[in-house]
Structure formats: structure tokens, C-alpha cells
C-alpha positions in Angstrom: 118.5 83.9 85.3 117.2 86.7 87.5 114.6 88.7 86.5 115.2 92.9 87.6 114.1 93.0 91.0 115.8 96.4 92.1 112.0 97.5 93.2 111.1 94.4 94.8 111.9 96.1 98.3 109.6 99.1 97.6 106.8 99.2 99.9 103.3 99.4 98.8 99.8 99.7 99.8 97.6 97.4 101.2 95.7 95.8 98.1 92.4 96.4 99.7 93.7 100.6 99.6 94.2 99.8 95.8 90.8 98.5 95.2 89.2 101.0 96.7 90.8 103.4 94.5 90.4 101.7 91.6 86.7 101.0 92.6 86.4 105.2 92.5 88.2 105.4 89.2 86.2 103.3 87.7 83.0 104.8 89.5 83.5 108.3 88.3 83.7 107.2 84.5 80.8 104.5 85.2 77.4 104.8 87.1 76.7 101.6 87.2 79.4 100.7 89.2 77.6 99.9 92.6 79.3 98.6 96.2 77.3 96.7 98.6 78.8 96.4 101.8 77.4 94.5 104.9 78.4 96.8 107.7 82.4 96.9 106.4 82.8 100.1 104.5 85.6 100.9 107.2 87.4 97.6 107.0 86.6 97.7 103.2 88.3 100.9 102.3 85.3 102.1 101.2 84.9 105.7 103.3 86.5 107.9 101.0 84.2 105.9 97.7 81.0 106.1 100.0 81.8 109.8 100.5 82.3 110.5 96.8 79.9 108.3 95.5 76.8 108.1 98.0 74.5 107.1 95.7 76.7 104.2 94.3 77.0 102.4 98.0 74.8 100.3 99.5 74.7 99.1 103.0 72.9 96.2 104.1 73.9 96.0 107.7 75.7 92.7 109.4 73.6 90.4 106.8 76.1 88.9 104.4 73.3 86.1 102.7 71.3 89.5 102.1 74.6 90.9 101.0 74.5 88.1 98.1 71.0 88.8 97.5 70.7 92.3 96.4 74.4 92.3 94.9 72.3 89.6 92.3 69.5 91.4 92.3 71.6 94.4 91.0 73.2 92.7 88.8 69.9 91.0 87.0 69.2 94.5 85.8 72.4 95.9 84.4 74.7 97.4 87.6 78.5 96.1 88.0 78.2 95.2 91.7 81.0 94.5 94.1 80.2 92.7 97.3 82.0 93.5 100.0 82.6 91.7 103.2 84.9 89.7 105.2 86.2 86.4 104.0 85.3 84.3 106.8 81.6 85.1 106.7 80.9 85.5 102.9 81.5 82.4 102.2 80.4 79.8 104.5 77.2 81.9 105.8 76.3 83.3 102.4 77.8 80.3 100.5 74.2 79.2 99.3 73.7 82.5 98.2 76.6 82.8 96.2 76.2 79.3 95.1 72.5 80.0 93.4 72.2 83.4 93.6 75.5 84.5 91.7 77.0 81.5 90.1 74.2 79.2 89.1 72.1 82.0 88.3 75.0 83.9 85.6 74.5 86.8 87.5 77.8 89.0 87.4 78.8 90.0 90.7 82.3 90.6 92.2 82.3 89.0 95.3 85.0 90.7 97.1 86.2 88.8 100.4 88.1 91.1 102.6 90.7 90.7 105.2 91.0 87.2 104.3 93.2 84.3 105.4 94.5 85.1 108.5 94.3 88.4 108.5 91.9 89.1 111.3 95.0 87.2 113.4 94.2 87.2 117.5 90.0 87.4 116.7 90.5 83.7 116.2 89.5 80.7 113.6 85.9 81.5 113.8 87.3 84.8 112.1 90.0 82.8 109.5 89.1 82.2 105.8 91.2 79.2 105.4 87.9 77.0 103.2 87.4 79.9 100.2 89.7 78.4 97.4 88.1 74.7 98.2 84.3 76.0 98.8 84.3 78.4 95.5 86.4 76.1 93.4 83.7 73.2 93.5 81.3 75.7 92.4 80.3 76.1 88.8 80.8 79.6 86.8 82.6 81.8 89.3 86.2 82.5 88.7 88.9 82.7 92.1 91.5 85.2 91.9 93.3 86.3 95.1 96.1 89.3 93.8 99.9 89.7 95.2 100.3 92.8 95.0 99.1 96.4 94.0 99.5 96.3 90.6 97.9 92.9 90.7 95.1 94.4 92.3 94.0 97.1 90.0 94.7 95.1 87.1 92.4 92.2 88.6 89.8 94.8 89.5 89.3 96.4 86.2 89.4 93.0 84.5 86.7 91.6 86.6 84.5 94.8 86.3 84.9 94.7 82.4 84.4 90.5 82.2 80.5 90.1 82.9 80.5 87.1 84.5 81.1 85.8 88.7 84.4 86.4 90.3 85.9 86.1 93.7 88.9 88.3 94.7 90.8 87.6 97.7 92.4 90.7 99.7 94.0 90.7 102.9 95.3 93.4 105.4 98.6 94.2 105.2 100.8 96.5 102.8 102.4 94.5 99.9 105.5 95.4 98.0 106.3 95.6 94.8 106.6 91.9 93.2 108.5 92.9 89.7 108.6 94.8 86.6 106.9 91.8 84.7 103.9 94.1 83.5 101.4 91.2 81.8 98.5 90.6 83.7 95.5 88.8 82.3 92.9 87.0 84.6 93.2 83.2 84.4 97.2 83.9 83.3 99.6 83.4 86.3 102.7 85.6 86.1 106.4 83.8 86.3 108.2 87.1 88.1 111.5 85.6 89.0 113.1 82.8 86.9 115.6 80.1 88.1 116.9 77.1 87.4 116.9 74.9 90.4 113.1 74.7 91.6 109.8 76.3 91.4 107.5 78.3 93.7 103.7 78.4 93.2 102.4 81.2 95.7 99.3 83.3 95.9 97.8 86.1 97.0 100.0 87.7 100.0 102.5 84.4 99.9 104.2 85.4 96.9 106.0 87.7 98.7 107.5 85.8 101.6 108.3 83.0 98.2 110.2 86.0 96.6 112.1 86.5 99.6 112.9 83.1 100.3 114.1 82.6 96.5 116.1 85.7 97.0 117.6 84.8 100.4 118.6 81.3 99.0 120.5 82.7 95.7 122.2 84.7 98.2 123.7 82.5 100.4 123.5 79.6 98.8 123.8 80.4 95.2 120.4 78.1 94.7 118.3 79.9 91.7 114.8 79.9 92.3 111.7 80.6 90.5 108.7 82.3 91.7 105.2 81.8 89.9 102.6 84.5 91.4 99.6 82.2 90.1 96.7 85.2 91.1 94.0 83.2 89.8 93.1 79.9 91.8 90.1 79.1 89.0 90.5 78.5 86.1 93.8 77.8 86.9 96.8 78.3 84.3 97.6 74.5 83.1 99.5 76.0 80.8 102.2 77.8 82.8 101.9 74.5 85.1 103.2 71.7 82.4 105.7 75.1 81.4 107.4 75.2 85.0 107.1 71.3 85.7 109.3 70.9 82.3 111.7 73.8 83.1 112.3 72.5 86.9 113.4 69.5 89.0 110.8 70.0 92.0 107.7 72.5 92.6 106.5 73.9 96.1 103.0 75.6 96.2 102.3 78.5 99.2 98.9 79.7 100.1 97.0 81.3 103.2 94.7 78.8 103.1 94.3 75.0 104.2 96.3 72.6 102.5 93.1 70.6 101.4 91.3 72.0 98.8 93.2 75.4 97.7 96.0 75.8 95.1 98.3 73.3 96.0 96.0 70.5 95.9 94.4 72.1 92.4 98.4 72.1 91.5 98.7 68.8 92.6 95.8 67.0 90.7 96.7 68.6 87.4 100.2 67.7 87.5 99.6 64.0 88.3 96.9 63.6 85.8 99.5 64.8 83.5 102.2 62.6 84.5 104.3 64.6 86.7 106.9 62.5 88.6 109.1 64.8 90.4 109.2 66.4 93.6 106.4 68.1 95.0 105.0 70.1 98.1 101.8 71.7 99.7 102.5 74.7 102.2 99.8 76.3 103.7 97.7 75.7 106.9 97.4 72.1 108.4 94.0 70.6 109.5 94.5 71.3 112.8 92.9 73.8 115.7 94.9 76.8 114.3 97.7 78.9 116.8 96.1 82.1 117.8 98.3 85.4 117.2 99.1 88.5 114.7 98.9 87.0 110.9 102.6 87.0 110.7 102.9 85.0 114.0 100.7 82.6 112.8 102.2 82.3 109.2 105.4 82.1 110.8 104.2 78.6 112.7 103.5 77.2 109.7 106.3 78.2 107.8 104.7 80.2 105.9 107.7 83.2 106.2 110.7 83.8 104.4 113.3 81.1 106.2 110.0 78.6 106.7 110.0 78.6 102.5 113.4 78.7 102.1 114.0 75.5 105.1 111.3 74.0 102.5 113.1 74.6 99.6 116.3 73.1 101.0 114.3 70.0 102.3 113.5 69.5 99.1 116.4 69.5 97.1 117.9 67.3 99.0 
């Protein structure tokens, strides 16, 4: 059965837009609340926060390991810091910092990685964030959460602000729509917003939506019922909601922005098999190969990573 997706179509905001409002919200009621930003308040969203809140905004300039550095130091004495700066280069250049300064060290930063994925598009794979989910998931006490939509955002944004402890959230460029009138969100909890019967997808961050269109185009034409699992948080993931779906379904396909080593489908795929899981499964995301150069949606689009790339998938597999 369907869940109500009459909304679904409804075209939001970019989810970075959403945590910079949220950020404010939360800003006005809280002085604490403190963004460090490495020369990307623009690309961050954060122009109208720094304008309202100038004494709540730090800049550091194009130094991301310094970025980590005083977000910890912040954070030491009582502030609820948010580190802001592009995927790519927050963590692999500052991935020591994080590593020590945030994780190891308990400190309670949210490390905020911005146009992430593919996002930045024609700049290039020196510019692509397609090793986050593997890096952050091998390191100790920092939760990884990458939203799929708006209300996945500010839900993920005050939850990490009110949690105390290390957390990564993922946000890329683009405007997301509306996913579904499932209203649950808790942090560690993936959300099952359309139910089926035939086969599962696992998506995150901006892939759920291409797996909801995919579920929907196949249930249109060819009456196949799909499921679609936004699973938001990448660490700790929801085992839970994993054994659920693997009961409930005859195969499961996991989507991500991200390398197919090391992100969700590979965290998918170890719990599963640990647990005895013997039917059908599948990794979509990017290959280990010199990635194509375009606009994100060309270069999703290579990899299947669209709505009639998932749904070709989907087919494959049933079969």
C-alpha cells in the first residue's frame, strides 16, 4: 500500500536555505548558538544569520583544520557551534581535526558539510565529497546524518543542536521537494515514507527523491509496488528498520551520492549479511573510477543515479 503522496510534487527549498533558517531560530532564543565559517557564509546560507546575528558568526578565512579548531575550542567552554564548510575540504584536509579535536576529544560540534556530493558538478573531483560516509563512519563518537528534505533538515538541525555530542550533517545544493506526510523524525531512526510490497529502496540525503520517483514511475506503468526507506542517518545506522524491510521484502537496493565503498550501502550490506540476509541485493552510488565531469544531475544521471537509472535497477533486479 501507498502511503499519501499528493504533496510529494511540491517544490521546496534547498536544505542548506532551511538550515540557515533554522540556525536563526534557534539563535534568537539561544546565545550560545555560534557559526564558524571558513570563508563560505555565501555558499553556506549564512548572509542573512551573519547580518542578524554578527556577534554569533565567526569567520576564519579559507582554513578549514582551523575551522575544526576553534569550533572545539568553542565548544570546550559551553557554545553550540556549527562548522561550516564545503564537504570536499572538511573532511579530508581537516579530517585529523575532526578526528581528535571533535570526536576523540567529546567535544560537541556540528560539523556541517556543505554542497556536498556532487554538488559543486563542472569544478571537478578535487571539488566532490564522494569519501565522507566511509572517512566519518570509522571514526569513533560522531554521528552521520545527511537529510532528504526540508523537513528533514530542520528536524535534524534542532536535534543535533539539543544532543550534546559530535554530529555530521550532509547538505547539498539543489531545492528538494516534499518527501511525505510521514511526520516522525528522530536522529538515528530512518523514516519508511512509501510502503510496497515488491522491493525496497534504501536512499539518502538528495537520492531519496529520485528513489521516490522511480518507485512511483514503476507502480505506474508497471503496477510494481515499491518501498522507499529515507535512512537520514548513515551512523548509527537503524538495524532495526533494516531486519524490518529485509523481512517485509523480496530484494533491497541502497542509493547514495557517495562512493559505493564505504557509505550506506556497504554499512547496509554488512549488517544484513551478518544477520543472515540471503536475498537480493544492490549498491548504487558512484563507482571507483576518474568521475564524468558535468552539472550534478549530468553526472548522477551517468551513474544511474536518476529516476529511470533506479527504476532500470529495480527492474534488473526483480528479474
Amino acid at each position: 500500500m501507498t502511503v499519501n503522496i499528493t504533496n510529494t510534487l511540491k517544490q521546496g527549498q534547498a536544505n542548506l536555505e532551511v538550515f540557515s533558517a533554522t540556525l536563526q531560530d534557534l539563535a534568537e532564543a539561544d546565545k550560545n548558538i555560534i557559526a564558524v565559517t571558513s570563508d563560505s557564509r555565501g555558499s553556506g546560507k549564512l548572509v542573512p544569520f551573519a547580518a542578524q546575528y554578527p556577534k554569533q558568526i565567526v569567520e576564519v578565512g579559507i582554513a578549514e583544520q582551523n575551522l575544526v579548531g576553534v569550533s572545539a575550542g568553542l565548544a570546550s567552554t559551553g557554545k553550540k557551534v556549527f562548522a561550516v564548510s564545503p564537504a570536499c575540504f572538511l573532511t579530508a584536509r581537516s579530517l585529523e581535526q575532526i578526528k581528535n579535536d571533535i570526536a576523540y576529544s567529546d567535544n560537541p560540534v556540528n560539523v556541517i558539510g556543505i554542497s556536498a556530493g556532487v554538488s559543486y558538478g563542472a569544478l571537478g573531483s578535487t571539488h566532490h565529497s564522494l569519501h565522507d560516509f566511509a572517512v566519518l563512519r570509522a571514526v569513533n563518537n560522531i554521528m552521520v546524518v545527511a537529510p532528504g528534505d526540508n523537513f528533514e533538515t530542520e528536524m535534524a538541525i534542532r536535534q543535533a543542536a539539543a544532543l550534546e555530542a559530535p554530529v555530521y550533517l550532509r547538505f547539498g545544493k539543489k531545492p528538494m521537494p516534499f518527501l511525505s506526510d510521514n511526520k516522525d523524525f528522530a536522529l538515528g531512526k530512518g523514516r519508511e515514507i512509501r510502503e510496497g510490497n515488491d522491493l525496497a529502496i534504501v536512499a539518502t540525503g538528495e537520492t531519496v527523491w529520485p528513489a521516490m520517483q522511480a518507485a512511483m514511475l514503476l507502480e505506474e506503468e508497471k503496477g510494481i509496488e515499491v518501498g522507499v526507506i529515507s535512512m537520514h542517518t548513515i551512523k548509527p545506522l537503524d538495524t532495526a528498520l533494516l531486519e524490518s524491510i529485509a523481512s517485509r521484502y523480496s530484494a533491497i537496493i541502497t542509493v547514495e551520492e557517495h562512493s559505493i565503498y564505504g557509505g550506506l550501502g556497504e554499512a547496509c550490506a554488512s549488517f544484513l549479511l551478518q544477520s543472515g540476509y540471503q536475498k537480493k541485493f544492490k549498491i548504487m552510488g558512484i563507482p571507483d573510477e576518474y568521475t564524468v565531469t558535468g552539472s550534478q544531475l549530468d553526472i548522477l544521471g551517468h551513474y544511474g543515479i536518476s529516476e529511470k537509472g533506479i527504476a532500470a535497477e529495480v527492474l534488473k533486479l526483480l528479474r
